[in-house]
VOGU-3710 file (C-alpha; in Angstrom, 3 decimals, decimal comma):
1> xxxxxxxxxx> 26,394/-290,319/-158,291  25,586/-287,230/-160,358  22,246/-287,500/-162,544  23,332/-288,637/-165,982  26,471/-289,952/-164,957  26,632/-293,339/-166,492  29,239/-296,483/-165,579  31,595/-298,379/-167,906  34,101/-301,114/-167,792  36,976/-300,261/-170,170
11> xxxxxxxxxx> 40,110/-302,579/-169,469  39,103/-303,670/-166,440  38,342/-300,147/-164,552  35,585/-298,479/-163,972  34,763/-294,492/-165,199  32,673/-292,546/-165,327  31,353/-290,580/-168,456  29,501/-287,244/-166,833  26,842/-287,184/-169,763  28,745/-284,726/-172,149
21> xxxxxxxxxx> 28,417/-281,498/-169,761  31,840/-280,432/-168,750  35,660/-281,489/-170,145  38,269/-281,529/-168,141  40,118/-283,072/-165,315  40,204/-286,994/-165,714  37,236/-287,469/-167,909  38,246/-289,820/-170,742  37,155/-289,574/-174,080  35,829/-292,279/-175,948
31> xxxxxxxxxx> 37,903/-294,658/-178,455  36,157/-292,590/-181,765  38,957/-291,056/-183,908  38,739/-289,837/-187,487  41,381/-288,082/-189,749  39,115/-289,616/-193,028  41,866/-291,982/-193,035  40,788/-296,059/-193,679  42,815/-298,170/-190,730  43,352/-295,589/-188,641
41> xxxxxxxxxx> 41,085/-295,653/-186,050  37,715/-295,254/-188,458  35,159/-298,022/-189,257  36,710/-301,685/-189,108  35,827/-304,762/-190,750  33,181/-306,235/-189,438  33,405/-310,324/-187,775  33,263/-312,866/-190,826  34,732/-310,274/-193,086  32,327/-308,279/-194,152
51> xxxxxxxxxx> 33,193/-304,919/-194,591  30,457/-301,960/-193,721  28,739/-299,783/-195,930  30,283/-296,202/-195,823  28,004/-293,408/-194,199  26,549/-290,904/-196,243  24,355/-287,962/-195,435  24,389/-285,265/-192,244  25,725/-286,790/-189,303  23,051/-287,606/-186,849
61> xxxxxxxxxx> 22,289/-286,013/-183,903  24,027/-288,851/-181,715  27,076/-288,679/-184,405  27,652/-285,035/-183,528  27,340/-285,260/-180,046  29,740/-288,094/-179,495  32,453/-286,852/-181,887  32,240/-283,177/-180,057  32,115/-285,327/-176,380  35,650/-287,256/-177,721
71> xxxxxxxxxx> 36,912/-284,201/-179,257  36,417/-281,873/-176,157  37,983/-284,464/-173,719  41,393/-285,444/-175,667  41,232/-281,396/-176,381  41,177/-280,751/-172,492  43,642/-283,355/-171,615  45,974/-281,467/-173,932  46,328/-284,725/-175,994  46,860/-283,078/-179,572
81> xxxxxxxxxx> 47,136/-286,501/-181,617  43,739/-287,841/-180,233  41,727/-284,278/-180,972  43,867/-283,540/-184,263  42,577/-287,530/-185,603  39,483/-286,433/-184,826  39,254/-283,772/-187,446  39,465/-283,756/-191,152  42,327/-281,533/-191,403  45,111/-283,749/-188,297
91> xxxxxxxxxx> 47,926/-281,819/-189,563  47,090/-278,311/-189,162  44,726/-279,323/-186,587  47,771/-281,215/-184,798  50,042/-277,910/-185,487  47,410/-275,473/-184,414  46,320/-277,474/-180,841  50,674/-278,094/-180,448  50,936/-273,986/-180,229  47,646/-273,195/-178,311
101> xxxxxxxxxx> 49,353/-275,429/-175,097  53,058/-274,516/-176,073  52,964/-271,414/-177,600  49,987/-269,539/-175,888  50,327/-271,430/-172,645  46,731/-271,925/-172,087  46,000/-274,926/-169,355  43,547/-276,096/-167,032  41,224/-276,205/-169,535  37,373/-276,990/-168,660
111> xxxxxxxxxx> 35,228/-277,058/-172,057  31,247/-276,959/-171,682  29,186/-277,675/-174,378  25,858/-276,122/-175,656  22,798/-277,433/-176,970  23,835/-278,610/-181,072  21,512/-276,800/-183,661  22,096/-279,180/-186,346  26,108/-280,505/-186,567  27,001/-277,027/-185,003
121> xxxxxxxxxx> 27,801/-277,681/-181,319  28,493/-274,123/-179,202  30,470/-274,762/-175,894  32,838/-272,241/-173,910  36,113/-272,765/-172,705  37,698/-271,837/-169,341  41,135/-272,031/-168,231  44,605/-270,362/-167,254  47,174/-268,600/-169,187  50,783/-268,368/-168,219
131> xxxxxxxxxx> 53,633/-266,556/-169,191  57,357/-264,878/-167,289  55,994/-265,829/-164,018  52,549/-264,043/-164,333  49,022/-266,195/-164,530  45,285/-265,145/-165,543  41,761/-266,551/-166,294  40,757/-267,248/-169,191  37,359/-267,724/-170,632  35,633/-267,314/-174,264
141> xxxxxxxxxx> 32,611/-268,913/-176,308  32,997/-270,481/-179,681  31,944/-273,332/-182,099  32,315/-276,277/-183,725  30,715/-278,287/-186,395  30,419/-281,770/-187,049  30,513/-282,977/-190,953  31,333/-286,794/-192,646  34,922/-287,270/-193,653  34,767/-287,765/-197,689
151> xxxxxxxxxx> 37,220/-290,893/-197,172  35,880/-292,790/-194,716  32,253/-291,331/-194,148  33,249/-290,766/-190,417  31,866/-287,799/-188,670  34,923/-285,965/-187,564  35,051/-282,505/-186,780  35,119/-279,534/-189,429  38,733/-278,243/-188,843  38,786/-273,825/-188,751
161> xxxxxxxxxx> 41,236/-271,742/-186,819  38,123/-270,201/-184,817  37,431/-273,466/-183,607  40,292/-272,930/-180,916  39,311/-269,335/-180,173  36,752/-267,468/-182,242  39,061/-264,635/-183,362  41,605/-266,688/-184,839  42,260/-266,829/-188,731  44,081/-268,905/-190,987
171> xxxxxxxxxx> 47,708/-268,414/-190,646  47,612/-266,618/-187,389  49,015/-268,079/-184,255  48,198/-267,481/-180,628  50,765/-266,451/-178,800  51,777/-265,779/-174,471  54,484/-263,468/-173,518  56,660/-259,974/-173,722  54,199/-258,074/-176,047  56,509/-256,550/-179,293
181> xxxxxxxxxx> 55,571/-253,418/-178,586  54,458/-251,242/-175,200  51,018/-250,141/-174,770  50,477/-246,658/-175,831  47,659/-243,892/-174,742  46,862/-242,523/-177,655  45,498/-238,964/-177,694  43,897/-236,375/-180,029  45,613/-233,200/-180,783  43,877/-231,879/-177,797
191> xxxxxxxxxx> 45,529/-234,304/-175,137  42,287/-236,992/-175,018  42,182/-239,418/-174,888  41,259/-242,225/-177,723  40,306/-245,801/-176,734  38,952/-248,471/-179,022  36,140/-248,927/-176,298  34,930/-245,417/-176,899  35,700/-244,782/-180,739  34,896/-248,761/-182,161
201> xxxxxxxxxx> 36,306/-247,784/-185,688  39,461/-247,043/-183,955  40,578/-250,358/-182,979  43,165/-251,568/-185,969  43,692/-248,320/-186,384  45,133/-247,930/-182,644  46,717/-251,506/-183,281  48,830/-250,751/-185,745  50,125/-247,312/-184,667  51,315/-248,936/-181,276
211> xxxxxxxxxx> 52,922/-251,819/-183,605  54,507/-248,854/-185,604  55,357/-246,229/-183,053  55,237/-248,171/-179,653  59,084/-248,178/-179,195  59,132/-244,642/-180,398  57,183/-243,935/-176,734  59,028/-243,996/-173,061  56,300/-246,912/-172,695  57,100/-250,346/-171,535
221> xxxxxxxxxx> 56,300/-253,398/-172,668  53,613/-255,700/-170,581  52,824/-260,101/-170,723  50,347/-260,381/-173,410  47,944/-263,154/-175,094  47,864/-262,233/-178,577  47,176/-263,486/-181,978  50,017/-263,212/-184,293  49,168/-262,357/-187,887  50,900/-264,238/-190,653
231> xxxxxxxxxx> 54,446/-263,421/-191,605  53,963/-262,271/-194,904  51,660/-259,531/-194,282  51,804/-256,081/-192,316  49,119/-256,523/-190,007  49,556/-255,822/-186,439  49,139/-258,536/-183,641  45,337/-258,419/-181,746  45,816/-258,350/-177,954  43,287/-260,864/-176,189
241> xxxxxxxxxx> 44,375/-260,780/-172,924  46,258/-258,372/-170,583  48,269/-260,613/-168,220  50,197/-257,649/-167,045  49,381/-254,209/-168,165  53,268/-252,811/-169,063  53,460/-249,279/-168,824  51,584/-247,459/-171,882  53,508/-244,541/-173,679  51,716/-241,668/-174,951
251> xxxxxxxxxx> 51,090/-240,719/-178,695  49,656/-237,806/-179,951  47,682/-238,128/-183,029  46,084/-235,706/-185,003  42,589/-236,848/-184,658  40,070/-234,709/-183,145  38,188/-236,522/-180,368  34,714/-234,454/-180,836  34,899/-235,317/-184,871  35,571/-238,948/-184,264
261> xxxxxxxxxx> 32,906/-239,168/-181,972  31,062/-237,504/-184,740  31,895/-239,707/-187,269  30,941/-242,812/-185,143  27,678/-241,921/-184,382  26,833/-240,908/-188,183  27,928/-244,043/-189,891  26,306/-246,199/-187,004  23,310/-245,531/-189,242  24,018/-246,835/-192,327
271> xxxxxxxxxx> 25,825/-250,528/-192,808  29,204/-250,266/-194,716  29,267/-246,691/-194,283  32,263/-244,678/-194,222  33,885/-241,144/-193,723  36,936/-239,697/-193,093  37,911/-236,058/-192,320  40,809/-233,423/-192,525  42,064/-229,811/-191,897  41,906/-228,770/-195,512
281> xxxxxxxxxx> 45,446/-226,375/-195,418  47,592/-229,191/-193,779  46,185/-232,542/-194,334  46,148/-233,257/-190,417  43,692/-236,318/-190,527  40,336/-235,483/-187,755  38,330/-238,475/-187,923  38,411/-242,295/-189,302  34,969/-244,239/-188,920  33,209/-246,689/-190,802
291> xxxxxxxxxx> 30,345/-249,149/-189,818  31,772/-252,250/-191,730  32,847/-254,107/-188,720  36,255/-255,856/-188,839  39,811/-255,402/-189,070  39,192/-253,989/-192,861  39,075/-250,541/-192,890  37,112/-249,309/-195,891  37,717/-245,392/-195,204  41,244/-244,961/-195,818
301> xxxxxxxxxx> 42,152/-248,655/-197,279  38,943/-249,237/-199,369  39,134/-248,619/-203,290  35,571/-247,898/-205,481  34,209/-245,602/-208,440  33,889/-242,417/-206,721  30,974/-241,611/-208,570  30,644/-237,402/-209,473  32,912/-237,016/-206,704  35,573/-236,529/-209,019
311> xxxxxxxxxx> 34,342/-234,368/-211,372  36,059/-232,068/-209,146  39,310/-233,237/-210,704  37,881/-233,385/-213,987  36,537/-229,746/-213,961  39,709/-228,785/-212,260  41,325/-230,503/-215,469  39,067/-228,678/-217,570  39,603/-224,922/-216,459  42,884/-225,868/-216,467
321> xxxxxxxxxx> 43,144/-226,157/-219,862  41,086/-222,954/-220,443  37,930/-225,228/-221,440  35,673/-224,304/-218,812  34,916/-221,681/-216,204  32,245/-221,396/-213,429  30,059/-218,494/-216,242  31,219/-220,260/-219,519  27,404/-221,559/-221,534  27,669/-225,321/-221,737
331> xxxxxxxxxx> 25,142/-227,715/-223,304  23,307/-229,965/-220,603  21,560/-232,335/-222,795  20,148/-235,879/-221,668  22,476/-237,799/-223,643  25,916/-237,396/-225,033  28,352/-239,872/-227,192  32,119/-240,118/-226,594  34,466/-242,813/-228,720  31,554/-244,883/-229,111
341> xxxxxxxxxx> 30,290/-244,733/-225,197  27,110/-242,967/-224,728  26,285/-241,438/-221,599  23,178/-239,959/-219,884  21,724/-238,036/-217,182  20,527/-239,292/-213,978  16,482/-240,552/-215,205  17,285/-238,701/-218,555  17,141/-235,132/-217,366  18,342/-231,937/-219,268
351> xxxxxxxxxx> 19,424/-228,438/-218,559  20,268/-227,027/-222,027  22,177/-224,190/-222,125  23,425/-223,225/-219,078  26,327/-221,904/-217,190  29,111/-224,596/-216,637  28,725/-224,056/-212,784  24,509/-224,821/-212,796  26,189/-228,568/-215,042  28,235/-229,133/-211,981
361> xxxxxxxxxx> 25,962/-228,185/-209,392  22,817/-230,528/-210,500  25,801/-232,554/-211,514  25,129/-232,826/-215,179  27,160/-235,925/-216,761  26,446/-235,115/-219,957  27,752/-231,203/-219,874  31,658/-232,894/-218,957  31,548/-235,257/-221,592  30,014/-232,907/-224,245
371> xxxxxxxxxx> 32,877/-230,446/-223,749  35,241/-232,704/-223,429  34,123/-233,929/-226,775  33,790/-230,847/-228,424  37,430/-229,942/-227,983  40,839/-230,128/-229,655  42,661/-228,941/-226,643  41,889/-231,905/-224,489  45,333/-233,107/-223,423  45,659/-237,403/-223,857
381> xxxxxxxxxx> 45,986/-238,770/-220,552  45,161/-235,838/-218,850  42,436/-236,938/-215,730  45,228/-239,480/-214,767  47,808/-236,946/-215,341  46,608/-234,195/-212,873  45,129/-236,499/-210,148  49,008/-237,420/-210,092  50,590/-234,551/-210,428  48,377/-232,132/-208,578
391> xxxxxxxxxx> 46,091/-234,142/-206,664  48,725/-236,851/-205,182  46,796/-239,895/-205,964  48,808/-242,788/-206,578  51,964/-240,865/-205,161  53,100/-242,961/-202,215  50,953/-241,628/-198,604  53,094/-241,984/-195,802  49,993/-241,178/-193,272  51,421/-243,102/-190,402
401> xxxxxxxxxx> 48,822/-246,449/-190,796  48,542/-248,305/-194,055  45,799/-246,815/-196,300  45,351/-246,711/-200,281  46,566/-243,646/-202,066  43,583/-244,142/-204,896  44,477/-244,980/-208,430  42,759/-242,822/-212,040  44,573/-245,532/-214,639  45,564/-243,757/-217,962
411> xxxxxxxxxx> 43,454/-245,386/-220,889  41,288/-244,498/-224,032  38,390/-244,547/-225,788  34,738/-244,816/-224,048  36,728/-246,336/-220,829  38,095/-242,768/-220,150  34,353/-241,345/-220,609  33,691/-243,046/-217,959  36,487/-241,775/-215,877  35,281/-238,510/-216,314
421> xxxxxxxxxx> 32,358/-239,167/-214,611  33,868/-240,852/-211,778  33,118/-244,271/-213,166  35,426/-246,998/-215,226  38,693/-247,972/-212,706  38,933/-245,420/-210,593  39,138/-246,311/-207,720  38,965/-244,272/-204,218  38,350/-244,456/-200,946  36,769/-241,530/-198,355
431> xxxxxxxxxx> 40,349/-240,256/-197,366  41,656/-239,869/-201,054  38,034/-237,593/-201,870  38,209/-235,796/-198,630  41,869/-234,593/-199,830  40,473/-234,083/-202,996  38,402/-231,608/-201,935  40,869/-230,090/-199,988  43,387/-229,744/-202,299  41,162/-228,026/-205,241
441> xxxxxxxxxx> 39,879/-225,601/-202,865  43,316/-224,734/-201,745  45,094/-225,483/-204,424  47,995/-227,392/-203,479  47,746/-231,063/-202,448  48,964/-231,649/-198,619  49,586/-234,954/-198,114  47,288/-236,308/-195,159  48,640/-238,051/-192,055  47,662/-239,299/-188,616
451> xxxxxxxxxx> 50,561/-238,610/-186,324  53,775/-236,364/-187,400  56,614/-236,628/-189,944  58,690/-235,634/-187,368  58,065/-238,874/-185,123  59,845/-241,290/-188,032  60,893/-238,942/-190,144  59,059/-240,382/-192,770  58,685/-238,775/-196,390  55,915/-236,823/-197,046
461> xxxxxxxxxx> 54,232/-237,432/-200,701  54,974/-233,897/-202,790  52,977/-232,551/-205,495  54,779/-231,412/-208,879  52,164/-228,434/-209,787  49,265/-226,478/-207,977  46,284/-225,255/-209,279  46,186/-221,869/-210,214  44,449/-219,327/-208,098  41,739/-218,866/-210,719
471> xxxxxxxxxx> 40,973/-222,691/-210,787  40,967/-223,016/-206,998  38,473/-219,653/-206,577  35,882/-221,049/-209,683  35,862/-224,633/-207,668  34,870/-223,301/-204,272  32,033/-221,149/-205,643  31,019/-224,213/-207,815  31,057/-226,487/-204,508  29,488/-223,442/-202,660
481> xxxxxxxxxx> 26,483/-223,515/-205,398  26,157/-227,218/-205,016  26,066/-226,866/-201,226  23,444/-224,137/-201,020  21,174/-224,583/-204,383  22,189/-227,928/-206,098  22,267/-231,383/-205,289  24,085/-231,217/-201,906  21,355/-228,181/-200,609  19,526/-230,806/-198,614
491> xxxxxxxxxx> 22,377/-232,631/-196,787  24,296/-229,091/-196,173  21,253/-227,009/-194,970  22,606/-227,008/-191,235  25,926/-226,816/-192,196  27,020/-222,959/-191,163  30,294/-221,400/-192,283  31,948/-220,508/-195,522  30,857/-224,168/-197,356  30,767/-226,818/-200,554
501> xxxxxxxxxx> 29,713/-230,076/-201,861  29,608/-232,457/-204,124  27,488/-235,350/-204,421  27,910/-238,705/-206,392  26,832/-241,754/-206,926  28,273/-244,871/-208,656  26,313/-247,209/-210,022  28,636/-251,270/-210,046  27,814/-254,408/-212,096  24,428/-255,950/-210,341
511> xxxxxxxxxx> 23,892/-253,424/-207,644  19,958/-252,770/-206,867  21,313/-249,487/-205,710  23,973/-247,624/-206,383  27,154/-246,626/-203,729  26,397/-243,053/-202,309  29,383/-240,667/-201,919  29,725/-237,448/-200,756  32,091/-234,748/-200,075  31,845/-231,239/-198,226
521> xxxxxxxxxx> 33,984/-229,186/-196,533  33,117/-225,688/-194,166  35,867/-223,886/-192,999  38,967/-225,598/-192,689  37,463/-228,971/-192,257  36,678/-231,558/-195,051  35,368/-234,801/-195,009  34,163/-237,535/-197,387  32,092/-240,353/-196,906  30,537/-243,372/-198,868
531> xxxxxxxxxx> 27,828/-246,037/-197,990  27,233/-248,852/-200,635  24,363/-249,555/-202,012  23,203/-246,305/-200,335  21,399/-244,755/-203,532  22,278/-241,231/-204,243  24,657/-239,208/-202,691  22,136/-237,113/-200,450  20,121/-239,929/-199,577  23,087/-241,135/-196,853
541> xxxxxxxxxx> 26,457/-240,369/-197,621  24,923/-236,827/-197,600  23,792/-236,750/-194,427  27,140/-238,786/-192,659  29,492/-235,504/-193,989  27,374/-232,811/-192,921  27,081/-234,507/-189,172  30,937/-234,494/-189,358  31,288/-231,006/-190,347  28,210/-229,852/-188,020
551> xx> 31,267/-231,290/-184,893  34,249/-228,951/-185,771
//
């Protein structure tokens, strides 16, 4: 007999209990069962009448390891009731095991289980999945953990979707068959290749443009494990295992496999960093990365205070309005008052009076807020009216994947100070600053997208106005200054070409630090990129666009 094995009598038969190693087969699992239920399986009275005290406190190390040992076996025997009753949640737990046999088609299941660090007990799972006559291995690493039902006092086990399979969430299902869509081999604009093993950031992103465009391809479809996101949202089903590979249909994309690669490496090096990048005269999207991990994608769906990022807009706003120009004195003090808001300076520095293009190189706060103040002309409304109208924010992206168009909300008093400055609610992500820039240094906003109109014959966001030429010309040389002499010098110094910046930084509720942004073009490319908690924009959002532009 195997070491550890041990011998009981239960009804009149003998088994054997293989000392909590492996699952599977005809091992039976003990008589413990849970639910937090009273009279269902959980303590019973004891002889005479006495009742027992409830358990409180952790489970103990022998409670874990026999609920896990009962919960693994009825799990392997694909007896649903017995593992659902003993968790603390039967009825999803009953619904969620009923699909993983009948909907995924997972069988022969053998569970091993780890050494427990406290009530969590690691195992791994192996087994077969089958689907339309076609069969594969299976085998993944998870957890579960052990707590006391609040009922009964029972230690049952701590019911979570990830408990079945680690990348499982709440209201997903996992499912075997006919994927929904075919595979597709998506390429850049170049005719490479782009893989999710290669490019990391790329995975939803991939994902969802096969789940969009996957029938629009001569691709066919393959015999998939996949989890299924929930109904009501517009996520695309994860692929977990390839039982047979389909025939993938190609999709060109705009991305630009050099700049991606780019992109990956340079927010590898700072955590939650992101960038994204695009051909300033069309919008043709070059690069999505970020570092945040995660379906999430913070570059084109995040939203945040851009920081003096978007002063761009607001000087754009400015000479607009024939308030400003790059040569026109303005007063760079430290502080400056607004409709009651006060504003200052980055560590309370001053310029005095100095051109309005030296205020938005060292990207002077107070300079925007004093002129703004000082007018009469100042249209109401008019930051939220422009990043509309000119700018496309807000106005409806149809990029090809689901991202966040950005948002400048139209209100008063020391709120819209703030907006100025890039602060209050705004909110933006990389790709809405990245077409920023490349709309004020063109002048006409291009709505940015991923693959072409042409493939759905989608509806491309329009703007109502341009800027005028004289607008467009005083921006670039103000970005140009910032980029070679003012607060983006450092990150742009081995950036070559014709060039411009502008750095940012905004400063949230209870941050240590505040988020870094930064945005540069040279030559036709422009990118974007923010890292929170990062500090200033130089110290890393800096230094993320300027390895994306070094790659074009």
């Amino acid at each position: 007999m195997r070491s550890g094995a041990k011998v009981a009598i239960v009804g009149g038969a003998f088994v054997i209990v293989a000392g909590g190693v492996g699952y599977g087969g005809y091992n039976l699992y003990t008589g413990l069962t849970g639910n937090d239920s009273p009279g269902k399986g959980g303590n019973k009275h004891l002889a005479g009448g006495a009742a027992p005290q409830k358990p409180t406190g952790p489970p103990t190390s022998a409670e874990v390891k026999s609920t896990a040992d009962a919960f693994f076996a009825a799990w392997s025997k694909a007896d649903t009731d017995a593992a659902a009753g003993l968790t603390n949640n039967a009825a999803t737990a009953s619904s969620t095991l009923a699909s993983y046999f009948g909907e995924a088609h997972i069988s022969g299941l053998k569970i091993t289980q780890g050494t427990p660090t406290g009530a969590k007990v690691p195992f791994t799972l192996t087994g077969k999945v089958s689907a339309n006559g076609e069969q594969t291995p299976i085998s993944y690493a998870s957890s579960l953990t052990v707590v006391r039902g609040k009922t009964t006092g029972n230690p049952l086990v701590d019911w979570q979707p990830t408990v079945v399979h680690p990348e499982l969430k709440k209201g997903e299902t996992l499912k075997t068959g006919t994927a929904s869509a075919p595979p597709i081999e998506a390429v850049d604009r170049n005719g490479r290749e782009l893989t999710k093993e290669k490019f990391p950031s790329l995975g939803p992103v991939l994902d969802e443009l096969r789940k969009k465009y996957g029938e629009k391809t001569d691709g066919k479809p393959g015999v998939e494990l996949y989890i299924e996101p929930e109904s009501s949202t517009d996520k695309a089903p994860r692929t977990l295992l390839t039982l047979s590979k389909g025939e993938p249909g190609k999709l060109r994309t705009t991305l630009d496999a050099n700049v991606q690669a780019a992109a990956e490496k340079a927010v590898a090096r700072y955590k939650g960093g992101s960038v994204v990048a695009l051909n300033r005269q069309s919008g043709a999207i070059r690069a999505v990365a970020h570092s945040a991990g995660g379906e999430f994608n913070p570059a084109v769906s995040g939203g945040t205070a851009p920081g003096s990022t978007m002063k761009i807009v607001t000087a754009a706003m400015l000479m607009e309005q024939g308030l400003a120009s790059p040569s026109k004195p303005t007063d760079c003090p430290k502080t400056a008052m607004w409709q009651g808001r006060t504003v200052e300076n980055l560590n309370g520095f001053e310029l005095g009076n100095v051109p309005f293009s030296m205020s938005f190189a060292q990207s002077c706060n107070t300079a925007f807020i004093k002129l703004i103040d000082d007018s009469t002309k100042i249209e109401p409304g008019g930051l939220a009216k422009i990043s509309r109208t000119v700018f496309g924010i807000g106005a409806n992206w149809q990029t090809g994947i689901l991202t966040r168009d950005g948002s400048v909300p139209d209100v008063s008093g020391g709120t819209e100070a703030l907006q100025y400055i890039g602060q209050g609610q705004i909110q933006m992500n990389p790709l809405n600053v990245a077409s920023i820039t490349a709309t004020a240094t063109t002048g006409t906003f291009r709505q940015p997208y991923i693959v072409a109109r042409e493939l759905d014959d989608r509806e491309f966001a329009k703007p109502s106005a341009s800027l005028s030429p004289a607008t467009v010309s005083g921006i670039r040389s103000m970005m140009n200054l910032t980029a070679t002499s003012g607060t983006g010098r450092k990150s742009m110094l081995s950036v070559s070409g014709n060039k411009g910046a502008k750095t940012g930084s905004a400063e949230l509720g209870g941050q240590k630090n505040p988020n870094s942004w930064f945005t540069g073009y040279a030559d036709d490319l422009a990118a974007a990129a923010t890292v929170p908690a990062g500090g200033h924009g130089g110290d890393a959002a800096g230094p993320i666009v300027a390895q994306v532009l070094n790659a074009r």
